[in-house]
N, C-alpha and C positions, 0 to 999 in steps of 0.2 A: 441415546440421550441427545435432546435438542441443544443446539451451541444458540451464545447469544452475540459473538465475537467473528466474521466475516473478513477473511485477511486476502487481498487479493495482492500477486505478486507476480514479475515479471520482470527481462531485462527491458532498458531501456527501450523505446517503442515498439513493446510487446503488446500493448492494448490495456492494462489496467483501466486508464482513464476514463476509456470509452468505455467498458465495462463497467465500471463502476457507478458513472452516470446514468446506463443503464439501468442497474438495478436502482439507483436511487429516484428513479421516475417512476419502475414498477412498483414498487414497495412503500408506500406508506411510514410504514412503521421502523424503517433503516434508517439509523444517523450516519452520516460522515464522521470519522473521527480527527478531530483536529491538532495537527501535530504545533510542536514549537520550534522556531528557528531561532538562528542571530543572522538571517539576513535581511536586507532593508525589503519595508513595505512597500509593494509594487502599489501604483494610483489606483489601479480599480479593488486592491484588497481592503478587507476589513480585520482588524483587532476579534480575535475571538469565533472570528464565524471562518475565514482561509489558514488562517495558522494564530499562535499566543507567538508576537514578537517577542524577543528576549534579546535584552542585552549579553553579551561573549560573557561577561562574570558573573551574571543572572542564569545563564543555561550554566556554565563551570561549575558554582554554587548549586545548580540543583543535581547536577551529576553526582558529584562530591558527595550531597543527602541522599545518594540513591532512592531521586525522583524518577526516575526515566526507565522504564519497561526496558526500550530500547533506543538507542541513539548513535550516530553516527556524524563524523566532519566528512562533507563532501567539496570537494573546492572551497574551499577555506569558510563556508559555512557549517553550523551544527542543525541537527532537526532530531527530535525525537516524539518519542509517543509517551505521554504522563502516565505514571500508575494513576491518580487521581481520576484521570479523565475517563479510565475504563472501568476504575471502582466506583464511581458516581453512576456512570451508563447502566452497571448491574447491577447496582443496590436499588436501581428506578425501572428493572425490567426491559432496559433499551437493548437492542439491535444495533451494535455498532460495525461500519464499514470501515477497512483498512486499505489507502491502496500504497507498500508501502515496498523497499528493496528486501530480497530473500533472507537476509544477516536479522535484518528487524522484525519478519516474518516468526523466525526460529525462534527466534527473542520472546515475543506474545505466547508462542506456542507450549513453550517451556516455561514461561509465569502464570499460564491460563492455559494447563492442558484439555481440562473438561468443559470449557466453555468456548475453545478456536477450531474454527474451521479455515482450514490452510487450501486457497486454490492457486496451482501456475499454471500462469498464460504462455505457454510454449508457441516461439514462433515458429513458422512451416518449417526454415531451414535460415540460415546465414545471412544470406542472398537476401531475403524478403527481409528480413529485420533491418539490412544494412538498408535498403532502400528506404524504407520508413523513417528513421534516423533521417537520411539524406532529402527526403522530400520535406518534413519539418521545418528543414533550413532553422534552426535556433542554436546551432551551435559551432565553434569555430572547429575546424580542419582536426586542431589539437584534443579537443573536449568529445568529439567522435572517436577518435582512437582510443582515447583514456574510458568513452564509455565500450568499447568493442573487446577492451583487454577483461573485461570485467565479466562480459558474458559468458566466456566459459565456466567462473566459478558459481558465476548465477543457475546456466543451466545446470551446471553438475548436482547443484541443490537440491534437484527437482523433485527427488525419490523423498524427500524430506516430509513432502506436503501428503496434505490426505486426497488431492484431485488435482490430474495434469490436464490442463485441458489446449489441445493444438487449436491455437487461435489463425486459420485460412482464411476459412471464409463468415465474416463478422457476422452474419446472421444467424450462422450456425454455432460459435462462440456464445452469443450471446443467449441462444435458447439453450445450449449445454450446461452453464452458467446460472441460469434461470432454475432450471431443474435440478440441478445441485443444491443450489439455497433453498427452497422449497421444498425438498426433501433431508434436511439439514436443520431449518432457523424454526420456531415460530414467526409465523409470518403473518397479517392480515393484506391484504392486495386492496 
């Protein structure tokens, strides 16, 4: 059965992103899916097309209606994924992309088993993940440690998903990736 739902997952600079852009250059027919936060809009974002801003008792409130597929506080911000937004995408036949943490991954997978294809971006080894992190430079000393404690449960997840794919060497990632969805989504290219 063809999925219509695209979940891409990974510890922190595991490659979602770059992945994800990727496919959203190849494909045509893949939306991003837009999550909601309550943290302030950065200058170059937009309302509705980077994330739905919410106010702390606007996302509380939608929690409380079990709005939210899935949701998470990350450093004192909230971010989730709407049921709405994945019920509208498949009631219109869209392709939606996820690039999103393992907990929130599970989350989709288990509200939309027949329509999620689950992929992790497993990094080589430790070593290369921590460097990536480090070269980034966006994060303080503190916020690296608190993402590195996190990675063991992330990897432990892995078995969870329907495809692990060892993200080395990006070319290779990305055409592994490519061929997964492809043989996975309807697609037009």
């Amino acid at each position: 059965m063809k999925k219509k739902l695209i979940v891409l997952s990974a510890p922190s600079g595991g490659g979602k992103s770059t992945v994800a852009r990727h496919l959203l250059s190849k494909f045509s027919n893949i939306k991003f899916s837009i999550s909601a936060t309550t943290r302030q809009k950065r200058a170059n974002e937009e309302e509705g097309k980077d994330y739905y801003f919410l106010t702390k008792e606007e996302f509380i409130k939608k929690i409380n209606n079990n709005e939210f597929v899935e949701y998470e506080e990350i450093y004192g911000n909230y971010y989730g994924t709407l049921y709405s937004e994945i019920n509208e995408a498949i009631k219109k036949s869209q392709i939606l992309l996820f690039d999103i943490d393992v907990k929130g991954s599970i989350s989709i997978k288990n509200a939309f088993p027949d329509e999620s294809l689950l992929i992790f971006l497993m990094p080589p080894d430790l070593e290369t993940l921590q460097k990536r992190l480090r070269e980034r430079q966006t994060e303080t000393e503190e916020q690296f440690k608190k993402r590195m404690e996190r990675v063991k449960m992330e990897i432990d997840m892995k078995n969870k998903f329907d495809y692990v794919v060892i993200n080395d060497k990006l070319n290779d990632t990305l055409q592994q990736v490519e061929f997964i969805v492809k043989n996975n989504i309807f697609l037009s290219e």
